[in-house]
PyMOL commands that place a pseudoatom at each C-alpha (Angstrom):
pseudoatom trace, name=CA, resn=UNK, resi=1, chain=A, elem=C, hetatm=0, pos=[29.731, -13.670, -11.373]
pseudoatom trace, name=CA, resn=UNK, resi=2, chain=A, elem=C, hetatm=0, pos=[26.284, -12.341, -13.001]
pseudoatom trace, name=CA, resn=UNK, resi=3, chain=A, elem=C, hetatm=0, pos=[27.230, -9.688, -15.587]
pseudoatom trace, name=CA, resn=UNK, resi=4, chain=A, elem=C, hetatm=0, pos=[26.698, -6.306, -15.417]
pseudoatom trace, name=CA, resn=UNK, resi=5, chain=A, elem=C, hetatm=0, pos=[22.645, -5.803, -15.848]
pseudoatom trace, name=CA, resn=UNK, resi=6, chain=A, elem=C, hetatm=0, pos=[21.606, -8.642, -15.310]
pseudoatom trace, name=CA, resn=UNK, resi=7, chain=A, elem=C, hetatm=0, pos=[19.772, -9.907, -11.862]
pseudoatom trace, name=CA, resn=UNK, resi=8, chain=A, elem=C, hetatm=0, pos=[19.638, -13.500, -11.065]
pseudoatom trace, name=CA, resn=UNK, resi=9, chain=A, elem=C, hetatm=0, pos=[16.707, -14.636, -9.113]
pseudoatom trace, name=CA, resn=UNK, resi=10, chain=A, elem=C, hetatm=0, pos=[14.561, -11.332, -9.844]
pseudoatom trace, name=CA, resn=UNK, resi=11, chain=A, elem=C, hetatm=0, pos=[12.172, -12.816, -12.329]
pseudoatom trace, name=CA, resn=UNK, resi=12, chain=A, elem=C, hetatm=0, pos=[11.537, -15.941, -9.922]
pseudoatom trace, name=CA, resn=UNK, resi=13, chain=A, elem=C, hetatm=0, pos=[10.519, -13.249, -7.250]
pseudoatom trace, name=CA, resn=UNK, resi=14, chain=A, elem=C, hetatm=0, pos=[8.312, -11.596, -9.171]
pseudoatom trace, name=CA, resn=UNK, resi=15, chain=A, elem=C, hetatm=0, pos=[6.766, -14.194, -10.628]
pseudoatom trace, name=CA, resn=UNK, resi=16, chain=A, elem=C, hetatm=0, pos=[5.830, -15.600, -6.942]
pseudoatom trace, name=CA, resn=UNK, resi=17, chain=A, elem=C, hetatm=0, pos=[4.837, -11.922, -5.180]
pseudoatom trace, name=CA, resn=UNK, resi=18, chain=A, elem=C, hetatm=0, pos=[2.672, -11.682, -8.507]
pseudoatom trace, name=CA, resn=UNK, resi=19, chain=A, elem=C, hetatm=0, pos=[0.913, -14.848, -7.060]
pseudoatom trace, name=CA, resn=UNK, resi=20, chain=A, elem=C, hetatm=0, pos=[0.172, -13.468, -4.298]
pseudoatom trace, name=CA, resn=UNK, resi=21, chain=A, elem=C, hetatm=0, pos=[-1.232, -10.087, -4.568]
pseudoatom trace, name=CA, resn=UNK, resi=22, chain=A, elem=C, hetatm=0, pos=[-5.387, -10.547, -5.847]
pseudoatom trace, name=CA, resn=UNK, resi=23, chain=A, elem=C, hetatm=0, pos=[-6.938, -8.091, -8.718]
pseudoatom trace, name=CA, resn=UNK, resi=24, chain=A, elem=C, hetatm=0, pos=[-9.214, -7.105, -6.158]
pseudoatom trace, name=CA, resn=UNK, resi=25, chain=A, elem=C, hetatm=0, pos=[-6.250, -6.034, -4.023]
pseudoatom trace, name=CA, resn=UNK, resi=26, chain=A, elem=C, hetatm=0, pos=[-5.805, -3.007, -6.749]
pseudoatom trace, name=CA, resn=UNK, resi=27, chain=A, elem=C, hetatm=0, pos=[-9.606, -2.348, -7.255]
pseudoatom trace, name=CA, resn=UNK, resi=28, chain=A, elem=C, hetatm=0, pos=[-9.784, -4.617, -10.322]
pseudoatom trace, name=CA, resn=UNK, resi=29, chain=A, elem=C, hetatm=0, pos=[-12.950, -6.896, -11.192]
pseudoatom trace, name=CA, resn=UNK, resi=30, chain=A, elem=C, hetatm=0, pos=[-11.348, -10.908, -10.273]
pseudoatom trace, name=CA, resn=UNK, resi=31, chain=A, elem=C, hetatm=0, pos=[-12.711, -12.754, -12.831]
pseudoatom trace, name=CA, resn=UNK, resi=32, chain=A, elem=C, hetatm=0, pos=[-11.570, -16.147, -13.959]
pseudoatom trace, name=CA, resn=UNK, resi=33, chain=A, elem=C, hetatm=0, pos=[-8.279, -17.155, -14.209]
pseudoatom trace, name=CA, resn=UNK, resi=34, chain=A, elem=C, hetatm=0, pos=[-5.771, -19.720, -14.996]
pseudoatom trace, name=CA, resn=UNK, resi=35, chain=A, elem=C, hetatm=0, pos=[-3.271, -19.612, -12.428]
pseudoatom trace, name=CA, resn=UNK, resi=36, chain=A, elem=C, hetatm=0, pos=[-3.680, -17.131, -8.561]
pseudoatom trace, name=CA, resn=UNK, resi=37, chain=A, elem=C, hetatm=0, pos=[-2.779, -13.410, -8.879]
pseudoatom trace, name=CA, resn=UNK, resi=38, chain=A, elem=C, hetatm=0, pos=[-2.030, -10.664, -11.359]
pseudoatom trace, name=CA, resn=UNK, resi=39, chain=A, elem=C, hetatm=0, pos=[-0.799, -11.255, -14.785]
pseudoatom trace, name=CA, resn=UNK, resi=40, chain=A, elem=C, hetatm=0, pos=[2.336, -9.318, -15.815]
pseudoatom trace, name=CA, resn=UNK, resi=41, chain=A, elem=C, hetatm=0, pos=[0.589, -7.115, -17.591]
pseudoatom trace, name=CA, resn=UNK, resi=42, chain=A, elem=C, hetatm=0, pos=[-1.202, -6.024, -14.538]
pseudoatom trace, name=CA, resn=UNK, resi=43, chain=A, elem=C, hetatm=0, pos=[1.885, -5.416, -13.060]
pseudoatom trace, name=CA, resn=UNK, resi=44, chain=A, elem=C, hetatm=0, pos=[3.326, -3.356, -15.912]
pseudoatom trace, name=CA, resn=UNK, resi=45, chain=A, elem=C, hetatm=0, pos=[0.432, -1.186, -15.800]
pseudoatom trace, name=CA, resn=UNK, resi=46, chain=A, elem=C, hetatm=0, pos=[0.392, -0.807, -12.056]
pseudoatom trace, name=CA, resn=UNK, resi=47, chain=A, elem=C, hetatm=0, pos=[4.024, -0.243, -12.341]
pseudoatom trace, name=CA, resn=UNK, resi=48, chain=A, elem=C, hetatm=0, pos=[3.708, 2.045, -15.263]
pseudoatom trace, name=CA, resn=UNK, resi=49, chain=A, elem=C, hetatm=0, pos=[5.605, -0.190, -17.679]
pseudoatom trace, name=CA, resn=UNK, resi=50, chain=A, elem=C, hetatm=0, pos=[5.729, -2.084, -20.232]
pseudoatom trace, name=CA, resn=UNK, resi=51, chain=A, elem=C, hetatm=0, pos=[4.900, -5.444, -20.901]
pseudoatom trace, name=CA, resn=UNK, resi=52, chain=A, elem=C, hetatm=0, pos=[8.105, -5.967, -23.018]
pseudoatom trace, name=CA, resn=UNK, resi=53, chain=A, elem=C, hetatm=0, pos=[10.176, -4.195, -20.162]
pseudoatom trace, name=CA, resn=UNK, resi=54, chain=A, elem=C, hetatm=0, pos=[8.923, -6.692, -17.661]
pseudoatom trace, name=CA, resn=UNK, resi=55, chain=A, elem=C, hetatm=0, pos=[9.335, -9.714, -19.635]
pseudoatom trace, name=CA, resn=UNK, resi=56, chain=A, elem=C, hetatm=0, pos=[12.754, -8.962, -19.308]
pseudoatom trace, name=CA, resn=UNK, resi=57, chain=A, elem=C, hetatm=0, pos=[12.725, -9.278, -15.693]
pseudoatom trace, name=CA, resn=UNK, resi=58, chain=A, elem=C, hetatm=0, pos=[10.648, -12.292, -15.460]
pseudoatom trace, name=CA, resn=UNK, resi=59, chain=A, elem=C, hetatm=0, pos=[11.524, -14.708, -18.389]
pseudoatom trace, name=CA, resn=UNK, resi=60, chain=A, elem=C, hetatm=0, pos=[15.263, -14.286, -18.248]
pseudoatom trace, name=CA, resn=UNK, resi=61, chain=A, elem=C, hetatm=0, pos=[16.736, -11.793, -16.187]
pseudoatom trace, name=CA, resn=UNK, resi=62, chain=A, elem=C, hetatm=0, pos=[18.261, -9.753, -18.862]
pseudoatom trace, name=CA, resn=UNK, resi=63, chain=A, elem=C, hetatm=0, pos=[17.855, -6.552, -17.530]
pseudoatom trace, name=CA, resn=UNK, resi=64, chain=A, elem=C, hetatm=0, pos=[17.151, -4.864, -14.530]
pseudoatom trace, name=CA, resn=UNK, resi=65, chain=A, elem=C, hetatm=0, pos=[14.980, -1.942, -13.258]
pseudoatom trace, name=CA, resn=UNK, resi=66, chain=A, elem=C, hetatm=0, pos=[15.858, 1.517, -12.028]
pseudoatom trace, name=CA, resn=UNK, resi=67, chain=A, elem=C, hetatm=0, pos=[15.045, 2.434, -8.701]
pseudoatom trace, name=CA, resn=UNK, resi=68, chain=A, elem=C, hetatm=0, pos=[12.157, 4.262, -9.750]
pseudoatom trace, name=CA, resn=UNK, resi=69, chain=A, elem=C, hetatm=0, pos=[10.698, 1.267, -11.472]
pseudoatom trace, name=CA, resn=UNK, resi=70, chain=A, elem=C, hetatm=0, pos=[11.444, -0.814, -8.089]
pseudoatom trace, name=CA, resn=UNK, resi=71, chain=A, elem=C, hetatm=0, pos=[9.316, 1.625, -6.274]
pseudoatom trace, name=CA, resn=UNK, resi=72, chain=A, elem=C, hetatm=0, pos=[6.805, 1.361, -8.556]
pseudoatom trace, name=CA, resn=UNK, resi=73, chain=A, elem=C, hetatm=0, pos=[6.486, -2.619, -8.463]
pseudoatom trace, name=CA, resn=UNK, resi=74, chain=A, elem=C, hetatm=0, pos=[7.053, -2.932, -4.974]
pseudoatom trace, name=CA, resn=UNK, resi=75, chain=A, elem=C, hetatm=0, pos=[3.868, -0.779, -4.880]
pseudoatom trace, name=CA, resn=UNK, resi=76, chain=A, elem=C, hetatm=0, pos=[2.239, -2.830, -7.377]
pseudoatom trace, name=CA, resn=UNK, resi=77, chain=A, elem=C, hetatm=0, pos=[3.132, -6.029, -5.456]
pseudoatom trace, name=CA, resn=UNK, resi=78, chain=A, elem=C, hetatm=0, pos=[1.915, -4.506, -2.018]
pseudoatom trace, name=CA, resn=UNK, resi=79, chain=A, elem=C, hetatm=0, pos=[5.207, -5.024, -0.299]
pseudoatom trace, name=CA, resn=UNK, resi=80, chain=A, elem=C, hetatm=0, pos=[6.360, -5.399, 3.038]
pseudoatom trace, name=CA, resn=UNK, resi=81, chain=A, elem=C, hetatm=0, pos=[9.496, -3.545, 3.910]
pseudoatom trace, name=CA, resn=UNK, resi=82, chain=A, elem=C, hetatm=0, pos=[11.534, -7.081, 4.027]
pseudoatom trace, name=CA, resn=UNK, resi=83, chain=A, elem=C, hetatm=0, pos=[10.290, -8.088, 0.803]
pseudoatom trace, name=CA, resn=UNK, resi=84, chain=A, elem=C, hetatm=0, pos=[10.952, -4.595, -0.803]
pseudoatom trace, name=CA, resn=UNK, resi=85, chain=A, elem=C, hetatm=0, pos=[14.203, -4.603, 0.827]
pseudoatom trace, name=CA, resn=UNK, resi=86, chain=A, elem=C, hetatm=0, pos=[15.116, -8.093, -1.303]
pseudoatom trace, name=CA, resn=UNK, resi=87, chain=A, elem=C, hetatm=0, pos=[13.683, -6.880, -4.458]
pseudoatom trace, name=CA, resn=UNK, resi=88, chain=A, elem=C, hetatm=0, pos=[16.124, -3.906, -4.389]
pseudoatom trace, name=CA, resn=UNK, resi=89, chain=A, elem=C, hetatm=0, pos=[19.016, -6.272, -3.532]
pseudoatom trace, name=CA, resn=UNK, resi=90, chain=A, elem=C, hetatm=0, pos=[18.183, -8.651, -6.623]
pseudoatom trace, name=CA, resn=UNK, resi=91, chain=A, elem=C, hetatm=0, pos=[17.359, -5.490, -9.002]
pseudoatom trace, name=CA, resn=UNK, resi=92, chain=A, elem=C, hetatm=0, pos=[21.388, -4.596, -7.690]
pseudoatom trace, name=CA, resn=UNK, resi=93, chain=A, elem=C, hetatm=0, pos=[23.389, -1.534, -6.588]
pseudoatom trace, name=CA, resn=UNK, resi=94, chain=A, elem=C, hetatm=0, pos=[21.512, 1.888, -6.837]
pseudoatom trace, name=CA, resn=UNK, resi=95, chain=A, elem=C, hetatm=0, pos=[17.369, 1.004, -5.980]
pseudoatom trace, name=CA, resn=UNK, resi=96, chain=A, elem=C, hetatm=0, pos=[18.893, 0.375, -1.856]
pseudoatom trace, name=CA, resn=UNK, resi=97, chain=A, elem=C, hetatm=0, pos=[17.641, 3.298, -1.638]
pseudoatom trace, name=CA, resn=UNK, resi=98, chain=A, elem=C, hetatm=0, pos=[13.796, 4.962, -1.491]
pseudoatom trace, name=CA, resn=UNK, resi=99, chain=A, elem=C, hetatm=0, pos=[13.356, 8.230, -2.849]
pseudoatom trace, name=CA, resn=UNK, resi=100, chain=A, elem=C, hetatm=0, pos=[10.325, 8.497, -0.686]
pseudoatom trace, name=CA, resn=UNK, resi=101, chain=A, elem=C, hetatm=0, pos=[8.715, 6.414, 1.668]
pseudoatom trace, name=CA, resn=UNK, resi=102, chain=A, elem=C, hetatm=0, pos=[5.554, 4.888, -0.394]
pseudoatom trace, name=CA, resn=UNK, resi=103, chain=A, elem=C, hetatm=0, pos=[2.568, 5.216, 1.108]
pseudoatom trace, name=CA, resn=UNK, resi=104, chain=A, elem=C, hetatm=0, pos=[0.705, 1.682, 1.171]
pseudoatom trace, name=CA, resn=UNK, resi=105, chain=A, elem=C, hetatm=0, pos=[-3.236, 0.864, 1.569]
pseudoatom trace, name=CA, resn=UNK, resi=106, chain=A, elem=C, hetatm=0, pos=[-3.906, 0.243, 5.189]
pseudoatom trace, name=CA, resn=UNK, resi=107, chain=A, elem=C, hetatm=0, pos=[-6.946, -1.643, 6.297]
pseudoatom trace, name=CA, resn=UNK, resi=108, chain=A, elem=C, hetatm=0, pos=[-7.814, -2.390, 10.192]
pseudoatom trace, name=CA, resn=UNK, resi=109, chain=A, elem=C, hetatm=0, pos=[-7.513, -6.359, 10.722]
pseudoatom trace, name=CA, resn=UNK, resi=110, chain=A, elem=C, hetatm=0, pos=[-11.481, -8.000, 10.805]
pseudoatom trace, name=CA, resn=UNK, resi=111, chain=A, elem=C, hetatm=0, pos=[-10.634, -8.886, 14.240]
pseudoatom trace, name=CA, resn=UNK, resi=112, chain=A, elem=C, hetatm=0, pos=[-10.037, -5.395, 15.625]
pseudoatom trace, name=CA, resn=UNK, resi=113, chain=A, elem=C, hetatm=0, pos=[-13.341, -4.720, 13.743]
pseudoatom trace, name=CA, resn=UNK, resi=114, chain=A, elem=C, hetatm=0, pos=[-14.900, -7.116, 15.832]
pseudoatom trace, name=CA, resn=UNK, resi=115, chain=A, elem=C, hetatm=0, pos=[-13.479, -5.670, 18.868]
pseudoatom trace, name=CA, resn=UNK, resi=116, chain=A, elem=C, hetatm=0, pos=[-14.642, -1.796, 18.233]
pseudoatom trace, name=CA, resn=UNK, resi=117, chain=A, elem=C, hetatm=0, pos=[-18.076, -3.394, 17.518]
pseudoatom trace, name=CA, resn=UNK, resi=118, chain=A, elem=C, hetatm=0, pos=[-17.898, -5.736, 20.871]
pseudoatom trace, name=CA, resn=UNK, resi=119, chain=A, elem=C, hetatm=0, pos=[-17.574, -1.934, 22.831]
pseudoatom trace, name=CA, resn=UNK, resi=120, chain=A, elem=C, hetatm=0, pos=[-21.232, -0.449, 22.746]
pseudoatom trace, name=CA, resn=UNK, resi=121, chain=A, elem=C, hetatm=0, pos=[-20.535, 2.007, 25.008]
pseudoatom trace, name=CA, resn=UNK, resi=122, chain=A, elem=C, hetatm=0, pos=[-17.366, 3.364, 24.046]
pseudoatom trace, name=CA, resn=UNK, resi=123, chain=A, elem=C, hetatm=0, pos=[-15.933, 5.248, 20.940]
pseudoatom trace, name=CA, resn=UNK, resi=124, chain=A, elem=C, hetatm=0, pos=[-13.581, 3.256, 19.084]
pseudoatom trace, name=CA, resn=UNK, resi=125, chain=A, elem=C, hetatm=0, pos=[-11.737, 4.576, 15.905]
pseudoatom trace, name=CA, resn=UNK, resi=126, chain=A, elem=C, hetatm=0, pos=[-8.408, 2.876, 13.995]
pseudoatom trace, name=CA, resn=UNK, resi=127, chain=A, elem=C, hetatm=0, pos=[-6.744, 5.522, 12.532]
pseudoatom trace, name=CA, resn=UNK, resi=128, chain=A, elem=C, hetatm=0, pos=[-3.727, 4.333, 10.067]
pseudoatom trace, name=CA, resn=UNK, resi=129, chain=A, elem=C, hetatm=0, pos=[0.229, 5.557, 10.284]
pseudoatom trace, name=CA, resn=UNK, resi=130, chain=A, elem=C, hetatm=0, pos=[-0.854, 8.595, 8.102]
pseudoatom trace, name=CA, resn=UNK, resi=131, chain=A, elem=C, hetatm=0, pos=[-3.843, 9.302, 10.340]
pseudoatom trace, name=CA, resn=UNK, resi=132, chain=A, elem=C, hetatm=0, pos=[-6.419, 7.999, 7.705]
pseudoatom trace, name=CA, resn=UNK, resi=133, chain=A, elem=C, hetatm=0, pos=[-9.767, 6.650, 9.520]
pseudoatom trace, name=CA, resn=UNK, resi=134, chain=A, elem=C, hetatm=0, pos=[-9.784, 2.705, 8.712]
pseudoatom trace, name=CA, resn=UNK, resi=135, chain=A, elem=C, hetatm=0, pos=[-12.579, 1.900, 11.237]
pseudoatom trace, name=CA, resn=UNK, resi=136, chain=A, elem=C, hetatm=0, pos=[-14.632, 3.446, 13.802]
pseudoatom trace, name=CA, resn=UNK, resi=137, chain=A, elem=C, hetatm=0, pos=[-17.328, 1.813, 15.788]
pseudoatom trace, name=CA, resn=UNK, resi=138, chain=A, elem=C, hetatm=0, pos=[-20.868, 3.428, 15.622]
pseudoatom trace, name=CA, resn=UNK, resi=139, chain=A, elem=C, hetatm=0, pos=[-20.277, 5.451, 18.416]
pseudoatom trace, name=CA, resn=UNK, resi=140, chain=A, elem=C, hetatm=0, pos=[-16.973, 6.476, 17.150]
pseudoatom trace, name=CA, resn=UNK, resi=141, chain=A, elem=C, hetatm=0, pos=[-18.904, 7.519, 14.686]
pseudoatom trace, name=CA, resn=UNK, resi=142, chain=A, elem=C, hetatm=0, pos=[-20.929, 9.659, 16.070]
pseudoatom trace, name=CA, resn=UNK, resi=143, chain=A, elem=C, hetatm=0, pos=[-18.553, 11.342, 17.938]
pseudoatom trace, name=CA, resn=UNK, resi=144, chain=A, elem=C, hetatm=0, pos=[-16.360, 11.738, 15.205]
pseudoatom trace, name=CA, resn=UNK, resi=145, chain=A, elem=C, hetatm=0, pos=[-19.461, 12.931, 12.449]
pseudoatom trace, name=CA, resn=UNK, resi=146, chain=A, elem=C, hetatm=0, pos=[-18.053, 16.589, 12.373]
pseudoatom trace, name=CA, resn=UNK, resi=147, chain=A, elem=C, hetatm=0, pos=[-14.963, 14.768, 9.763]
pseudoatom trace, name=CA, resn=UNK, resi=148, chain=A, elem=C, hetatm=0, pos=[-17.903, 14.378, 7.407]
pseudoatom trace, name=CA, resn=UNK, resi=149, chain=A, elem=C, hetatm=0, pos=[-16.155, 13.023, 4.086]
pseudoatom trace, name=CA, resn=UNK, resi=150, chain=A, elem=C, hetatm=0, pos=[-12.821, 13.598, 5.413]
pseudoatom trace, name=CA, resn=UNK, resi=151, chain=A, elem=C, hetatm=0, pos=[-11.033, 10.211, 6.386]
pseudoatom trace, name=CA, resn=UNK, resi=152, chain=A, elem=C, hetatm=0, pos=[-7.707, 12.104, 7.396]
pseudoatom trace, name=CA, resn=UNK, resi=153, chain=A, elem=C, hetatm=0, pos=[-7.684, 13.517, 10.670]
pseudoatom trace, name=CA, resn=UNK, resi=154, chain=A, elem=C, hetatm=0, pos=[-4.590, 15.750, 10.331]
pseudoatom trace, name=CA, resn=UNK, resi=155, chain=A, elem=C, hetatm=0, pos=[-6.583, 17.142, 7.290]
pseudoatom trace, name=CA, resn=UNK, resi=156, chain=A, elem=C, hetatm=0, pos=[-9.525, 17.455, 9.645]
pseudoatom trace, name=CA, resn=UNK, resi=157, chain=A, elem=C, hetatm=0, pos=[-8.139, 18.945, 12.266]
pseudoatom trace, name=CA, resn=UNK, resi=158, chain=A, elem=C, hetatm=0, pos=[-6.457, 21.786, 10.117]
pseudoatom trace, name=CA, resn=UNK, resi=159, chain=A, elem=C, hetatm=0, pos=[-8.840, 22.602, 7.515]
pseudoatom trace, name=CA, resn=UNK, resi=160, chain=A, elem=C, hetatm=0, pos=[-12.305, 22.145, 9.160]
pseudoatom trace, name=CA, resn=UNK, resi=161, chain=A, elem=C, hetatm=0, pos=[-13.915, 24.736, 11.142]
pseudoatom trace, name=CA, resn=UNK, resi=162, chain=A, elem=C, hetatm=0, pos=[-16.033, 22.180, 12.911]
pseudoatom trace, name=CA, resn=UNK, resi=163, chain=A, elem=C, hetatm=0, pos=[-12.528, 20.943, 14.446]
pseudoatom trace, name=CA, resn=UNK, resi=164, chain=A, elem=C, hetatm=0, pos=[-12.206, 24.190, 16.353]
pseudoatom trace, name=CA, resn=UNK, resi=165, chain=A, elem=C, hetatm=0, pos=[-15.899, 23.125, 18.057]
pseudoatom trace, name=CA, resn=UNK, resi=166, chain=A, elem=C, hetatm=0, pos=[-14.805, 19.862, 19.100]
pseudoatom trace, name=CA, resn=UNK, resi=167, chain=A, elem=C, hetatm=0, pos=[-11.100, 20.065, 20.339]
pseudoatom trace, name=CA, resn=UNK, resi=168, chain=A, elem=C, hetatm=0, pos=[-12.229, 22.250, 23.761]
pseudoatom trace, name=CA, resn=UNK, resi=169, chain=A, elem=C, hetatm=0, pos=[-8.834, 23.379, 24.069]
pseudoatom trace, name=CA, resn=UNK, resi=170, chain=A, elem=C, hetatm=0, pos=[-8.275, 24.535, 20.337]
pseudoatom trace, name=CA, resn=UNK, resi=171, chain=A, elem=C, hetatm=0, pos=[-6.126, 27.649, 21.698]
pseudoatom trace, name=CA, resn=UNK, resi=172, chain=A, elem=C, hetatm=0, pos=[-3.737, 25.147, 23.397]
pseudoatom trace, name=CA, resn=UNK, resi=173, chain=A, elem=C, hetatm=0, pos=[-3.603, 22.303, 21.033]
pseudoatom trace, name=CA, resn=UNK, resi=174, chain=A, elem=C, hetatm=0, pos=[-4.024, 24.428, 17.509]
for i in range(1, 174): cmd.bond("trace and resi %d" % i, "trace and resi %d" % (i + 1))
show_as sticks, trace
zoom trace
């Protein structure tokens, strides 16, 4: 039985999602390097960490982190909900649990790009689980120009005048 503190397995996980997840992914330049993915120093400071905490995790297992550190990498990682739901079961009892739900980067799939721009004649937007605009087609676009600079639509719709203009039935609706 693993003692108390320690979690088996958690620095092999991390070590392969770190693999995975590009610089780019995070907004940071590529550049060369040795082996695919972020260093662990990346994902201290993505995590907010550091270094020496992590190495911890990933050389030998000696320690693990608290639920808000979990959070933190599985945001730094880009996690799925399966794979965040195993790295709280290796970091042990007590990170089950999200404090909030973590809101992830969402990006419309090239292929449903495609699609909008395959419709010419009809207004095509992709709007993400927290109503952010991720794509629009350029008559989408146009219908939709009264968002200006705003990419939220429930922001949009509650804070712009112009909102009032294009929802008809504003009285109803508002």
């Amino acid at each position: 039985m693993p003692e108390r503190g320690v979690a088996p397995g958690l620095g092999e996980f991390l070590r392969a999602r770190r693999a995975l997840v590009r610089p780019e992914d995070h907004g940071m330049p590529a550049g060369p390097r040795r082996t695919p993915g972020l260093r662990r120093e990346e994902v201290a400071m993505l995590a907010g960490v550091s270094t020496t905490t992590t190495s911890g995790w990933s050389k030998d297992g000696t320690s693990t982190p608290s639920p808000q550190v979990v959070e933190a990498l599985t945001e730094a990682l880009l996690l799925e909900d399966e794979a965040a739901a195993y790295l709280r079961g290796l970091a042990g009892p007590g990170t089950s649990r999200r404090s909030r739900r973590a809101r992830r980067q969402e990006y419309a799939s090239p292929g449903l790009v495609g699609l909008m721009h395959a419709w010419p004649h009809t207004p095509a937007l992709v709007y993400g689980r927290y109503r952010d605009l991720l794509a629009a087609n350029p008559l989408g676009e146009a219908l939709f120009s009264w968002l200006g600079e705003e990419t939220n639509l429930l922001c949009a719709v509650f804070l712009k005048p112009e909102a009032r203009a294009f929802y008809r039935d504003w009285a109803t609706i508002g």
